[in-house]
DOVO-600170 format. One record per residue (C-alpha): residue number from 1; residue in three letters; x, y, z. Coordinates in steps of 0.05 Angstrom, whole numbers. Layout:
BEGIN
{rec NUM, ALA, {X, Y, Z}};
...
END
This chain:
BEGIN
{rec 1, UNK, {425, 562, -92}};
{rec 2, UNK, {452, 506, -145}};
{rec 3, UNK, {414, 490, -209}};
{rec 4, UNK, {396, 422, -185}};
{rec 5, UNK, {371, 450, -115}};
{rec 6, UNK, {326, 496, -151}};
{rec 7, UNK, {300, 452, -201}};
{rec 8, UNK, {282, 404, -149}};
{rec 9, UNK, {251, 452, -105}};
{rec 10, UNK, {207, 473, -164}};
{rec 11, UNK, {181, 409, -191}};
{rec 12, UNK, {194, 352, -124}};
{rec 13, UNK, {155, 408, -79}};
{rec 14, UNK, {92, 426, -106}};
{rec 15, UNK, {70, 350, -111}};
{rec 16, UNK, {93, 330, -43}};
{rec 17, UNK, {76, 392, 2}};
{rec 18, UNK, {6, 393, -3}};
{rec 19, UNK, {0, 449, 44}};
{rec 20, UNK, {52, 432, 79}};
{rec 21, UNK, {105, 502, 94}};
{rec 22, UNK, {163, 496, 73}};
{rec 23, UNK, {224, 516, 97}};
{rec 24, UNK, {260, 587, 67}};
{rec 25, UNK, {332, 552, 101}};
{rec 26, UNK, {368, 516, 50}};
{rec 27, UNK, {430, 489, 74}};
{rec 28, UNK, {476, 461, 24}};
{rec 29, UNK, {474, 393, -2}};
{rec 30, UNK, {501, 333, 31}};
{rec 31, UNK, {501, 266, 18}};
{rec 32, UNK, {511, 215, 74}};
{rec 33, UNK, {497, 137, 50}};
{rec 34, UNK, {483, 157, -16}};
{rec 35, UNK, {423, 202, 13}};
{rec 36, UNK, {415, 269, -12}};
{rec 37, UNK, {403, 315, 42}};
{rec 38, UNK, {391, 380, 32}};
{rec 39, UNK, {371, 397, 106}};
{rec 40, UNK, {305, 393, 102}};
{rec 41, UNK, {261, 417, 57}};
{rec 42, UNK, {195, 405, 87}};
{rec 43, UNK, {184, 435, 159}};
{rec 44, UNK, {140, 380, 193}};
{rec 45, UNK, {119, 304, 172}};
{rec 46, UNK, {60, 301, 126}};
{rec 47, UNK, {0, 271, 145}};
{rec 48, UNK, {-39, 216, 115}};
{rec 49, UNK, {-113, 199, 103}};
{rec 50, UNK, {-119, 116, 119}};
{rec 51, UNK, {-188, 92, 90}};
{rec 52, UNK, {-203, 31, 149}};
{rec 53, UNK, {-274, 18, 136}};
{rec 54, UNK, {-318, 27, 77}};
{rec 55, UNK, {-389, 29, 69}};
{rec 56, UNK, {-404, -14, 130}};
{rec 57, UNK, {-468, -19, 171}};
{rec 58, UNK, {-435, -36, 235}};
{rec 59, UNK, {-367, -29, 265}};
{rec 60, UNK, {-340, -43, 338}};
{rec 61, UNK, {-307, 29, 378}};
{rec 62, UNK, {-268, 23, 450}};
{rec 63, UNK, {-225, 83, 465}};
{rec 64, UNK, {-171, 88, 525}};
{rec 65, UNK, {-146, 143, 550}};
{rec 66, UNK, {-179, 222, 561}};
{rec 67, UNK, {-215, 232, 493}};
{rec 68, UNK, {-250, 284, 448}};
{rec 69, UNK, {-309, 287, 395}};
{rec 70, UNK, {-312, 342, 356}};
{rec 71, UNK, {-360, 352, 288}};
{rec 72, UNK, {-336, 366, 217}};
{rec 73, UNK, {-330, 441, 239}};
{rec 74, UNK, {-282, 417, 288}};
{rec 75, UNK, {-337, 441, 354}};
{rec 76, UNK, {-331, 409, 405}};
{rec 77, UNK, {-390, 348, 427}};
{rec 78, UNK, {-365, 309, 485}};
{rec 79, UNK, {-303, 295, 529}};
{rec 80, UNK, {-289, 241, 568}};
{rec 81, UNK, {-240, 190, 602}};
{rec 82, UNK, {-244, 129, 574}};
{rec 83, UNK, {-304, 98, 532}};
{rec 84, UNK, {-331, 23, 529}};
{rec 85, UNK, {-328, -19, 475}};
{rec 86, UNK, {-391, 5, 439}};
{rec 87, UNK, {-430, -7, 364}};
{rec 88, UNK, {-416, 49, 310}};
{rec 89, UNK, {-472, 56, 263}};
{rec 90, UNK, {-501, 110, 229}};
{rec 91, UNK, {-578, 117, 216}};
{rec 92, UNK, {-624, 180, 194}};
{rec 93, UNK, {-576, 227, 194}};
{rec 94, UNK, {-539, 216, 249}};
{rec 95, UNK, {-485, 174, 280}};
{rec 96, UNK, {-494, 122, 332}};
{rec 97, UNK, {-442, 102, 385}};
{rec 98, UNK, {-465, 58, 425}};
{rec 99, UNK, {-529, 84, 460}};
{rec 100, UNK, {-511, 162, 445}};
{rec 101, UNK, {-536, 189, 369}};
{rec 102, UNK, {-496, 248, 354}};
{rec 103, UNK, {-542, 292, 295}};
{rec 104, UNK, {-472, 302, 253}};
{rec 105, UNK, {-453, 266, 191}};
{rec 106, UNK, {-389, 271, 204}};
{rec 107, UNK, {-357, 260, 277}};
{rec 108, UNK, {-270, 269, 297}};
{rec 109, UNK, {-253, 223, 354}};
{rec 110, UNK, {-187, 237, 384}};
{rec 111, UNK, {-150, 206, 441}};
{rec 112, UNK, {-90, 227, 486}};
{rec 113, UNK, {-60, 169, 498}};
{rec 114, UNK, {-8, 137, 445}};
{rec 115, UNK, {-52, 78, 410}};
{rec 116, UNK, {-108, 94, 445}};
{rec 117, UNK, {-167, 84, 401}};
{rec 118, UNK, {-191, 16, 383}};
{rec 119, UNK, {-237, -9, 325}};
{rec 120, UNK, {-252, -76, 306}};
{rec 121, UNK, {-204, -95, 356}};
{rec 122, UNK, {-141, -53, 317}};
{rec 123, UNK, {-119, 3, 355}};
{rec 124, UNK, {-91, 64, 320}};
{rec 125, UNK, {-51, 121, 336}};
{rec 126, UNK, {-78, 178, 294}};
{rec 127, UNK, {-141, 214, 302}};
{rec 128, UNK, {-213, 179, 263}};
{rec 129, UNK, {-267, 210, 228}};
{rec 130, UNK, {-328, 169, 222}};
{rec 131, UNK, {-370, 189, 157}};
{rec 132, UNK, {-431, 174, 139}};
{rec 133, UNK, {-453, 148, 71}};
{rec 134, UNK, {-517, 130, 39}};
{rec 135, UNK, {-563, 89, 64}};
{rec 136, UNK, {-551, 83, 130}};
{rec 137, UNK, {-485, 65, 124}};
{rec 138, UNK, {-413, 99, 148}};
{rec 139, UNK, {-343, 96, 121}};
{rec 140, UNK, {-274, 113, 177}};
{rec 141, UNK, {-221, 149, 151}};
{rec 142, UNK, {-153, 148, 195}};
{rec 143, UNK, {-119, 221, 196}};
{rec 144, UNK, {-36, 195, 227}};
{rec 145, UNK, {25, 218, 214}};
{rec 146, UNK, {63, 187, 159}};
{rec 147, UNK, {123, 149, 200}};
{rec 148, UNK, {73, 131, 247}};
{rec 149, UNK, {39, 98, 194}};
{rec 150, UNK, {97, 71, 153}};
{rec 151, UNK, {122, 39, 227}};
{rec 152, UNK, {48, 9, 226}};
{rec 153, UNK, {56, -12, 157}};
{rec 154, UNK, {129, -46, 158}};
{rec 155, UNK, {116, -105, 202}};
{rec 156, UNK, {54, -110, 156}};
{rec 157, UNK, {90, -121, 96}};
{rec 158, UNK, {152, -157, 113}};
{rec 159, UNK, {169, -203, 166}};
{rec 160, UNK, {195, -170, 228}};
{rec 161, UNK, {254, -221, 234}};
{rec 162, UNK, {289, -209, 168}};
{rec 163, UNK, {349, -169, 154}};
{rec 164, UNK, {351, -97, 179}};
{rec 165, UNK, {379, -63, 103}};
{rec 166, UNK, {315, -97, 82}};
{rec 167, UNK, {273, -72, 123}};
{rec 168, UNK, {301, -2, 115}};
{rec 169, UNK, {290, -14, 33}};
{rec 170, UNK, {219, -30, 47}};
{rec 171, UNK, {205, 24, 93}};
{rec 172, UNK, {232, 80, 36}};
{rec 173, UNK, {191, 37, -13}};
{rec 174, UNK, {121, 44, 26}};
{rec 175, UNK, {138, 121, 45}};
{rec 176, UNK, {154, 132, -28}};
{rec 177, UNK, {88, 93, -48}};
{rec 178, UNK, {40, 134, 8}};
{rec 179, UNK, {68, 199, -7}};
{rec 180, UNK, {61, 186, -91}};
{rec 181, UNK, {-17, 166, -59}};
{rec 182, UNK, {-15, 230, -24}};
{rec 183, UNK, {3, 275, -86}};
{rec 184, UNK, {-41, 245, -126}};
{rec 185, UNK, {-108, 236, -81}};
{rec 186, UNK, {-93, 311, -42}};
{rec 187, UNK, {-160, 335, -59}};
{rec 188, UNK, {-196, 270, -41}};
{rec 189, UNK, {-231, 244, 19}};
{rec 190, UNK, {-169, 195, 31}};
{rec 191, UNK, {-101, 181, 6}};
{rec 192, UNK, {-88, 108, 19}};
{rec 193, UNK, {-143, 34, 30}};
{rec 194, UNK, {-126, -21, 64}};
{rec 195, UNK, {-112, -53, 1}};
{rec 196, UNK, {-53, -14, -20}};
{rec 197, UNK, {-13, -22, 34}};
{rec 198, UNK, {-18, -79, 92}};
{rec 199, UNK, {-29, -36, 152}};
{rec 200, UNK, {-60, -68, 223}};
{rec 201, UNK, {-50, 0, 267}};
{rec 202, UNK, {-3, -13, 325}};
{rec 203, UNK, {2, -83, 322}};
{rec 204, UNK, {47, -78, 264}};
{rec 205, UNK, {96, -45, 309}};
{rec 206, UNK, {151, -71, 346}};
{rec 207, UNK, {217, -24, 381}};
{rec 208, UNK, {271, -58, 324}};
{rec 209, UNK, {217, -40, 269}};
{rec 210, UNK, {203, 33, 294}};
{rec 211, UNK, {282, 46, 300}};
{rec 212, UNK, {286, 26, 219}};
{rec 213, UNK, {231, 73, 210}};
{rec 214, UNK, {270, 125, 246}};
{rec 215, UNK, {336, 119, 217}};
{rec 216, UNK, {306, 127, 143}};
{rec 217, UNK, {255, 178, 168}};
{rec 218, UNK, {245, 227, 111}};
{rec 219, UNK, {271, 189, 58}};
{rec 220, UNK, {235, 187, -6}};
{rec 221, UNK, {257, 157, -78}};
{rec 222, UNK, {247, 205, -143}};
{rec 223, UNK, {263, 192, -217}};
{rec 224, UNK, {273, 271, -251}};
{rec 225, UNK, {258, 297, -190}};
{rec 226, UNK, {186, 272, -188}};
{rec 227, UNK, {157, 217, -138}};
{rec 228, UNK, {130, 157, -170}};
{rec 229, UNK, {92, 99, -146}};
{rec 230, UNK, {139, 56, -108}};
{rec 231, UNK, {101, -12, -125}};
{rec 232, UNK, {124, -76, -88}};
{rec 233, UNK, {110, -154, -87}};
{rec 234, UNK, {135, -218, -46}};
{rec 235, UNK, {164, -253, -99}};
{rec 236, UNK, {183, -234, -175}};
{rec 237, UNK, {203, -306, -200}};
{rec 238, UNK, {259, -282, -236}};
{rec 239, UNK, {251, -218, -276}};
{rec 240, UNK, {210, -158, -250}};
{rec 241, UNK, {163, -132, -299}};
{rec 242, UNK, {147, -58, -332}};
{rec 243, UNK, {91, -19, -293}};
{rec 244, UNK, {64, -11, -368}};
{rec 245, UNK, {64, -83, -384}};
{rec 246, UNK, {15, -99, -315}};
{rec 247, UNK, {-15, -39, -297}};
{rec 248, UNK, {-20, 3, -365}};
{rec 249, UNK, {21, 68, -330}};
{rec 250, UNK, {73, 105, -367}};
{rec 251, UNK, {133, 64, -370}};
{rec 252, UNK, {196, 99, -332}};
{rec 253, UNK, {270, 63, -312}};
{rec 254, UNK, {244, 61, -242}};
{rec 255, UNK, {194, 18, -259}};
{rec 256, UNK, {214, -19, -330}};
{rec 257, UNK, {238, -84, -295}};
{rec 258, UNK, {299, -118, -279}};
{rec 259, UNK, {330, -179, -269}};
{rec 260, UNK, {327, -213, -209}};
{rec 261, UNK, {372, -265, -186}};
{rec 262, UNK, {353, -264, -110}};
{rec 263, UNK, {290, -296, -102}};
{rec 264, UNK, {308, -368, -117}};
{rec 265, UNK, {297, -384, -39}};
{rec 266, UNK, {222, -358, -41}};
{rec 267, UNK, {172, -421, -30}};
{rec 268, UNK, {136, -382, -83}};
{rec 269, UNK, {197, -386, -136}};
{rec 270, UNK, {148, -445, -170}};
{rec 271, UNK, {92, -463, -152}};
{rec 272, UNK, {29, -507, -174}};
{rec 273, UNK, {-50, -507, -155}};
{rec 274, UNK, {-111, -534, -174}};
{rec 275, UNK, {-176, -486, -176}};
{rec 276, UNK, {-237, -513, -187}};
{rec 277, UNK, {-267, -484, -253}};
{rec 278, UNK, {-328, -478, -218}};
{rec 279, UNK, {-302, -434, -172}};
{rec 280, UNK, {-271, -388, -223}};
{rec 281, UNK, {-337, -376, -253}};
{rec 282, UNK, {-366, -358, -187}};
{rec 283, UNK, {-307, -307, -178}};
{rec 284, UNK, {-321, -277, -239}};
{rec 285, UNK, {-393, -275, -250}};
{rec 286, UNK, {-386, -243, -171}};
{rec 287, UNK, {-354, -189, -213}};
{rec 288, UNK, {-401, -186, -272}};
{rec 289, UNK, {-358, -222, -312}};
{rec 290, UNK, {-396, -282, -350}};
{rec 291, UNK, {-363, -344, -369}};
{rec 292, UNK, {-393, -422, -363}};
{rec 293, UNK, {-365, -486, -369}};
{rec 294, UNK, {-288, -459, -372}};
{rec 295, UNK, {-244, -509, -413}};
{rec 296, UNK, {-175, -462, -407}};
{rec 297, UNK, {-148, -406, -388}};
{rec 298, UNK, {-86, -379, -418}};
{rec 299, UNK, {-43, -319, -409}};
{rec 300, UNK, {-32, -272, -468}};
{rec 301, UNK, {31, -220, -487}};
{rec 302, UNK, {80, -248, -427}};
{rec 303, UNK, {130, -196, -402}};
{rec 304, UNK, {207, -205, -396}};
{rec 305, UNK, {190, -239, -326}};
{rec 306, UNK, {130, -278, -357}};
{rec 307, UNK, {69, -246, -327}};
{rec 308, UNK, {25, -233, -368}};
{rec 309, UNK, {-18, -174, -385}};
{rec 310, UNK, {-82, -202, -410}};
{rec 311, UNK, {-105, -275, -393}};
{rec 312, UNK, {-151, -307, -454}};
{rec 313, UNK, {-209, -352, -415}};
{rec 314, UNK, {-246, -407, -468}};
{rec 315, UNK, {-309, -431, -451}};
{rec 316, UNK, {-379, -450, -472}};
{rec 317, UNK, {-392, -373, -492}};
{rec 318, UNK, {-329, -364, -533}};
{rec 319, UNK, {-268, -345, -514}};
{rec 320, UNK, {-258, -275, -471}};
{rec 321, UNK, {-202, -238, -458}};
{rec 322, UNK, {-188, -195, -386}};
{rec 323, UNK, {-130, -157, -356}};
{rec 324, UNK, {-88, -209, -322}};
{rec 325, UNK, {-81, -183, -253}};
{rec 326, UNK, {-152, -167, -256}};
{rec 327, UNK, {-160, -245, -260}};
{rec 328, UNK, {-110, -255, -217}};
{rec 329, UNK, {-144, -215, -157}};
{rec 330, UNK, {-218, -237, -174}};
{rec 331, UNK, {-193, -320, -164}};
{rec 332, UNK, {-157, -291, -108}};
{rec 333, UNK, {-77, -275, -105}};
{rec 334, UNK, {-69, -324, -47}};
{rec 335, UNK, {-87, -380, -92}};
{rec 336, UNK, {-67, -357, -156}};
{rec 337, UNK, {6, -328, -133}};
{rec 338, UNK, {13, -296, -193}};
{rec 339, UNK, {-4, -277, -276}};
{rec 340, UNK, {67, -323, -293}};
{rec 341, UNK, {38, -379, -299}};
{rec 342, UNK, {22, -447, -352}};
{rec 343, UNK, {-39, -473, -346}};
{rec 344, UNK, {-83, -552, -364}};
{rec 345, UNK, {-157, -567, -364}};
{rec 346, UNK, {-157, -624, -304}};
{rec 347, UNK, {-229, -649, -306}};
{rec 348, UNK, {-271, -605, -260}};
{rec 349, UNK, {-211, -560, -243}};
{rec 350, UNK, {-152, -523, -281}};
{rec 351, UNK, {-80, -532, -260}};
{rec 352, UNK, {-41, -467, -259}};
{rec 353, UNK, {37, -483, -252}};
{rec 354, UNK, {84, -417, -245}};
{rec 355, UNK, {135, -383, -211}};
{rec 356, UNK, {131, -316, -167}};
{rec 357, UNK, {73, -281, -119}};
{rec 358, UNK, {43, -225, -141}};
{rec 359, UNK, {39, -173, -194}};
{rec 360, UNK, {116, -169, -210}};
{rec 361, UNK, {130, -96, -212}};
{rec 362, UNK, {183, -65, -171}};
{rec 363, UNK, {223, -82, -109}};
{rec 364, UNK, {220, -155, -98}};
{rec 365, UNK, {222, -174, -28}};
{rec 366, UNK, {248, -242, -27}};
{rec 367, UNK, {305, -219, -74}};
{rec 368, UNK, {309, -150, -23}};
{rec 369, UNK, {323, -207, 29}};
{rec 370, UNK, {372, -242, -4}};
{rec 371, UNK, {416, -181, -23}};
{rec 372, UNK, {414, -151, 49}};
{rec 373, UNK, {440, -223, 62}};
{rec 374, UNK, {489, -217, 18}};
{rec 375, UNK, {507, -153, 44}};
{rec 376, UNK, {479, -109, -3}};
{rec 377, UNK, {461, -38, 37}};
{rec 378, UNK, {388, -19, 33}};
{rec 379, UNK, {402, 41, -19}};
{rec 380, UNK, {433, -11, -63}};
{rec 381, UNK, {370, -58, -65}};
{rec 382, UNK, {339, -3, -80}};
{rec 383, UNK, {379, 21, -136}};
{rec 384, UNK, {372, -43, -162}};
{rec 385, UNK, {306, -52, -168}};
{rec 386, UNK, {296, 16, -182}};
{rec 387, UNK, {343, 29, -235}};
{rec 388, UNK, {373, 111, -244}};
{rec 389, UNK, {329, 144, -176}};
{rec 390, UNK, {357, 183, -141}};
{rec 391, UNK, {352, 170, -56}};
{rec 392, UNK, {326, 249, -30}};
{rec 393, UNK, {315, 264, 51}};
{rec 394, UNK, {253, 314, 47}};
{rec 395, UNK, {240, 327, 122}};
END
């Protein structure tokens, strides 16, 4: 066994496995596409915990196919072929569907054919567990196989249409991202929200999109031999910026930025909108965070591609200061693209004039676009934008 194979084995393992057997065969090394294969070196696909609904009161269940309900102690509670579209809701202890109450807190649904359950109208391979919460409420927690859910999540994320290298970038990105998730939320109720990664079940899937999936199935990104979090965004503007700059993680070359001269085709390249102030101050104070009559907002500390980490808001209570992105989210990232931006008092509303969309921080999937264009491979982009990874096959 090599030094390098062993010192992977020993620190890459542990944090992905989670339970997972590995395998004792070891074949030697080989690298094909600048992959590192070493044949595998987990036995099966890992599994993922989806969070789909949170603290709801009332969600909407149809289910095709044979299926089975089982409890938290995995007993069986019903069989059956088929089931209506129906109301979940949990009350007293108990779980509703439809005109059945079931006296578990905690019930599996599973279904044999391929897509087969349905809720809120999104159908989903893997199996569901519907939990209930306080107060008569229930959160459902999506238990799939991770390239079942990274096929889910590619069409998601990128436009189906675009260039196949990519779309194979993006697919190692998102399997990177989940299985950093995975590692670090093994112990928790789920791994991955919908907020995290664009995911819509099986409509996200299409044959060309499950055939990139395939061909890059297994194939994770590590710096040292560790997985990191794989962060992505539409458009960078220019310059991609350090994870520690936006997000306040431990800067690493992965994720220190780089420049990017790729994205110049983006609609979001530059961009100007008007927000009404007094919309801003609903946003916030939605958020417990008080501010009245807002006369400017201005970003504070740029990074090398001019987002910036803390935004500085004036107004009738002084001036405040806030973590950019934070901002960025609360107004809402489909109006405010992005933290890169100048800004003017314009009467009753604040024009914000910048260039990119979103928070700037890894691969940059306009400028992913352009390279595959260009005819840049997909382990290229993503040596690019993830400056000295290494590409490793795990399973």
């Amino acid at each position: 066994m090599g030094r390098a194979l062993l010192f992977m084995i020993t620190t890459l393992l542990p944090a992905l496995s989670a339970g997972i057997p590995l395998s004792c065969q070891r074949g030697t090394i080989v690298v094909q596409d600048d992959v590192l294969d070493y044949g595998p070196l987990l036995d099966k696909t890992p599994v993922v915990r989806v969070l789909l609904i949170n603290d709801k009161r009332e969600a909407q269940l149809a289910i095709s196919g044979c299926y089975q309900i089982t409890g938290s102690l995995m007993n069986i509670i019903e069989q059956g072929q088929g089931l209506q579209k129906c109301t979940i809701a949990a009350s007293d202890g108990g779980i509703i569907l439809g005109n059945k109450r079931y006296n578990n807190s905690e019930l599996r649904i599973t279904s044999q054919q391929d897509g087969g359950i349905e809720l809120n109208n999104v159908r989903y391979r893997g199996e569901i567990r519907i939990l209930q919460q306080f107060n008569n409420k229930f959160s459902v927690i999506e238990e799939i196989n991770l390239e079942d859910f990274i096929a889910g999540v590619l069409g998601s994320e990128m436009p189906p249409s675009w260039n196949e290298d990519a779309l194979r970038a993006q697919a190692v990105t998102a399997r990177t991202y989940a299985m950093y998730k995975k590692k670090m939320r093994r112990d928790d109720v789920y791994h991955l929200d919908m907020l995290e990664l664009a995911y819509k079940g099986v409509a996200g899937e299409t044959a060309r999109l499950s055939k990139i999936v395939r061909e890059t199935k297994g194939v994770v990104m590590v710096f040292n031999w560790n997985i990191f979090p794989a962060y992505f965004h539409s458009t960078c503007g220019g310059h991609t910026e350090d994870v520690n700059h936006v997000f306040g993680k431990n800067s690493i070359p992965p994720l220190g930025g780089v420049t990017c001269n790729y994205c110049n085709n983006s609609k979001h390249s530059s961009w100007s909108i008007d927000i009404r102030k007094a919309e801003i101050e609903k946003k916030l104070r939605e958020a417990n965070v008080y501010v009245s009559n807002i006369s400017a907002v201005k970003v504070i500390n740029p990074g090398a591609g001019a987002h910036g980490s803390k935004v500085e808001i004036t107004s009738a209570s002084g001036r405040k200061e806030m973590n950019a992105n934070d901002f960025r989210l609360l107004v809402g990232p489909n109006y405010l693209f992005s933290t890169a931006f100048d800004s003017r008092s314009n009467g009753k509303s604040i024009t914000f004039s910048g260039k990119g969309w979103g928070h700037g921080v890894g691969l940059c999937q306009y400028g992913a676009q352009s390279m595959a264009q260009k005819g840049f491979p997909w382990t290229a982009i993503l040596k690019h934008y993830y400056p000295k990874i290494e590409l490793v096959r795990v399973y």
